[in-house]
N, C-alpha and C positions, 0 to 999 in steps of 0.2 A: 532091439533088446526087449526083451519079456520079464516076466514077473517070477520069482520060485513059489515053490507049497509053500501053504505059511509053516514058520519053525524052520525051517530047510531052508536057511542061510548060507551054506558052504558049498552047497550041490552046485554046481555047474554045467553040470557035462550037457545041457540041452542049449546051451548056447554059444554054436560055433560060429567062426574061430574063438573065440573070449572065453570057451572052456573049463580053465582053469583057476583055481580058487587066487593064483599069486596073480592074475588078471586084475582084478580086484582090491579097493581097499577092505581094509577091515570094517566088520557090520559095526554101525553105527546110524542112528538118523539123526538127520536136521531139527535141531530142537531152538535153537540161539541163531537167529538170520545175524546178528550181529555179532557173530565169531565166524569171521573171513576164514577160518582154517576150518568150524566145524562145516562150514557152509561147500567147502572144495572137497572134504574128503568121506563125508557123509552123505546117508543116501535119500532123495528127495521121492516121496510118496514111496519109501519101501522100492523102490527100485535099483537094481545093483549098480553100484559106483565104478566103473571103469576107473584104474588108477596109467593116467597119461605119462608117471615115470616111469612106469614098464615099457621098457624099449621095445618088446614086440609089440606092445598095444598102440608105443606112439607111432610105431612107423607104419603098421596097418591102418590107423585110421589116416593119417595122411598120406599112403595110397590110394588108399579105398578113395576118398575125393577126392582127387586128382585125375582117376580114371574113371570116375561117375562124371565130371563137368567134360572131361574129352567126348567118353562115349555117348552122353547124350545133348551135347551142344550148347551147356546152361550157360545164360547170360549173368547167375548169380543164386545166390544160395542167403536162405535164411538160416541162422543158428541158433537153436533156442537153448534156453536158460544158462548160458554164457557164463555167470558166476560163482557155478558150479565146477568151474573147472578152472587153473590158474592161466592167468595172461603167459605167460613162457609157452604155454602151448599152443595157444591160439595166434601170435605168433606164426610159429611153423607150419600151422594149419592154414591158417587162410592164404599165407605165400604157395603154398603145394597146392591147394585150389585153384589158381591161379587165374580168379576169376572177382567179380563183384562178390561184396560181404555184407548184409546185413546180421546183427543179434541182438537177441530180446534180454533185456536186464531191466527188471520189472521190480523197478526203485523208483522212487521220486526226489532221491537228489540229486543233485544238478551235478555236483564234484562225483559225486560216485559213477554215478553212471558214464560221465563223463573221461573218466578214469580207461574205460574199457573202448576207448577209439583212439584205434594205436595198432592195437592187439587184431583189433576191428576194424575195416574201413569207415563201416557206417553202424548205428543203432537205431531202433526204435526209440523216437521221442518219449520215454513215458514220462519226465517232470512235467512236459510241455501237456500232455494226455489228460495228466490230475488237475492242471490250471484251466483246459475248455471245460473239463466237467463242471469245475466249483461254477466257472463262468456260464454257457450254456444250458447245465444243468440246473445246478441251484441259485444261478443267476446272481453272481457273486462281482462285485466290479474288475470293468474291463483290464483296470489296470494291474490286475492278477497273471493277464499275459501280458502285458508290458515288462514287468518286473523278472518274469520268468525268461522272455527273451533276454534282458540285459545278463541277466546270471549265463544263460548257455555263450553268448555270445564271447564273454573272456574264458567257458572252459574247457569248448568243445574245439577242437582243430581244425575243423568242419562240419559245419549247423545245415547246410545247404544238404548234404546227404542224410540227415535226420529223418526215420520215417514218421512221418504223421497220420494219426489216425482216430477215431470215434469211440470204433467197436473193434472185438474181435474175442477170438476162442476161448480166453482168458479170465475177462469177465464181463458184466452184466450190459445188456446191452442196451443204449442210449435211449429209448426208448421203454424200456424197463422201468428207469427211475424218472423219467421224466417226459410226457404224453406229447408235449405241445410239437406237433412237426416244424412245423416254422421254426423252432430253437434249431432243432434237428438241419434245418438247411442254412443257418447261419453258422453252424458248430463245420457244417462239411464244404463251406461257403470258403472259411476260413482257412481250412487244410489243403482246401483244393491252389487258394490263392496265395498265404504264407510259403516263406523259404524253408525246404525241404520237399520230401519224396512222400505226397502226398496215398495213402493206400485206404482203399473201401472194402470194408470185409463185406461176403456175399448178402444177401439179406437185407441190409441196410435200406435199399431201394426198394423192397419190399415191405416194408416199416417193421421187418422183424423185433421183437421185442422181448426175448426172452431173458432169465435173468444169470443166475452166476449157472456155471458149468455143473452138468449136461443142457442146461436149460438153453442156451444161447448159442448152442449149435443144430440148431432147427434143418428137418429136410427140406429142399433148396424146392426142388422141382416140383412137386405137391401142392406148394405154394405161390407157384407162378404165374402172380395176374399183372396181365398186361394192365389192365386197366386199375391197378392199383396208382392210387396219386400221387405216392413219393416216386417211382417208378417211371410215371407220365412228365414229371419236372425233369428228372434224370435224361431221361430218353429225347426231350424235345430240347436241353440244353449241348448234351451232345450233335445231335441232329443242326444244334445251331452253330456249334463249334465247325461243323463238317463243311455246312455250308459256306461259314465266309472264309476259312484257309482255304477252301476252293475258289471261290470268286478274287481272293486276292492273287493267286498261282495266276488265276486266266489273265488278270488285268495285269500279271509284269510280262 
């Protein structure tokens, strides 16, 4: 999905199959995140709203993925901004996928977000995302994740497929607001070891540090030093992972 002229709200016609203005809800933007209905039928960054009760729109998009994870063998699919669209469809979406689900609902409360694994196999951790920051970042007591795991733990159905994470596309990155890399390998120490589906956005290993978007989706390859030091941790603790699940395989 693409953007119109500006002013040119109704045009459609460059966006096929979705063509059609009844495709569509009526223009409107997101102005109130805390009007769950303006938040589902209004349109996020000016971008056109797909309205999921139009029966051709529902049943094309849950073809359309169904024969994207056939045809190219996905073990799972990410779904972003997930609360823009109602749980009734998500639903029927991720059952016609027929495959692993994670989505991004980029909240920090524990019940809300929590709300949307059902709909969803799995979410991105973000209550748990805002609690390393306070803690790692602004060095905030540990019992901030303590407290944060008790709350997920009565309201999620499943904490174990939770994605956990540092950084990513989103926003600023871990090193952005906060230089000390040692925080940085305690913060990735944690996601790596805590329950859930621990995920490293690219760069990180690179001590990338840029800050809110575009800044923080830096070119990967330009950038590629081996002999960078968060990099050389990374690589020699893998390297030591490799090794003794090897030495243990030889010795049974």
């Amino acid at each position: 999905m693409g953007n119109q002229r500006y002013g040119d709200w109704t045009n459609f016609t460059f966006f096929k199959p979705f063509n059609d203005q009844s495709h569509y809800h009526p223009y409107c933007q997101i102005k109130d995140w805390d009007d769950q209905e303006q938040v589902e039928v209004c349109r996020l960054a000016n971008l056109p709203d797909l309205d999921q009760s139009n029966s051709f729109v529902r049943s094309t998009l849950k073809t359309w993925v169904e024969e994207q994870v056939k045809t190219f063998q996905l073990d799972g699919i990410r779904i972003d901004t997930v609360p823009e669209v109602p749980k009734t469809f998500w639903y029927e979406y991720t059952q016609s996928s027929g495959t692993f689900n994670i989505g991004e609902v980029f909240n920090g409360d524990v019940t809300y977000v929590a709300g949307y694994q059902g709909p969803l196999e799995a979410l991105l951790n973000y209550p748990m995302y805002f609690s390393l920051k306070d803690v790692f970042q602004n060095k905030q007591p540990m019992t901030e994740i303590h407290n944060t795991l008790q709350s997920e733990s009565s309201a999620f159905k499943d904490v174990t497929v939770l994605g956990m994470f540092l950084d990513n596309h989103d926003n600023a990155r871990f090193l952005h607001n906060q230089g000390d890399v040692v925080l940085l390998y305690n913060g990735l120490a944690y996601i790596l070891f805590s329950q859930g589906i621990p995920i490293i956005y690219y760069g990180t290993e690179q001590g990338f540090n840029g800050g809110n978007d575009p800044a923080n989706r830096e070119s990967l390859w330009p950038h590629f030093y081996q002999n960078n030091q968060i990099y050389k941790v990374s690589h020699l603790n893998l390297l030591s992972d490799v090794i003794t699940f090897t030495c243990q395989a030889v010795s049974r």
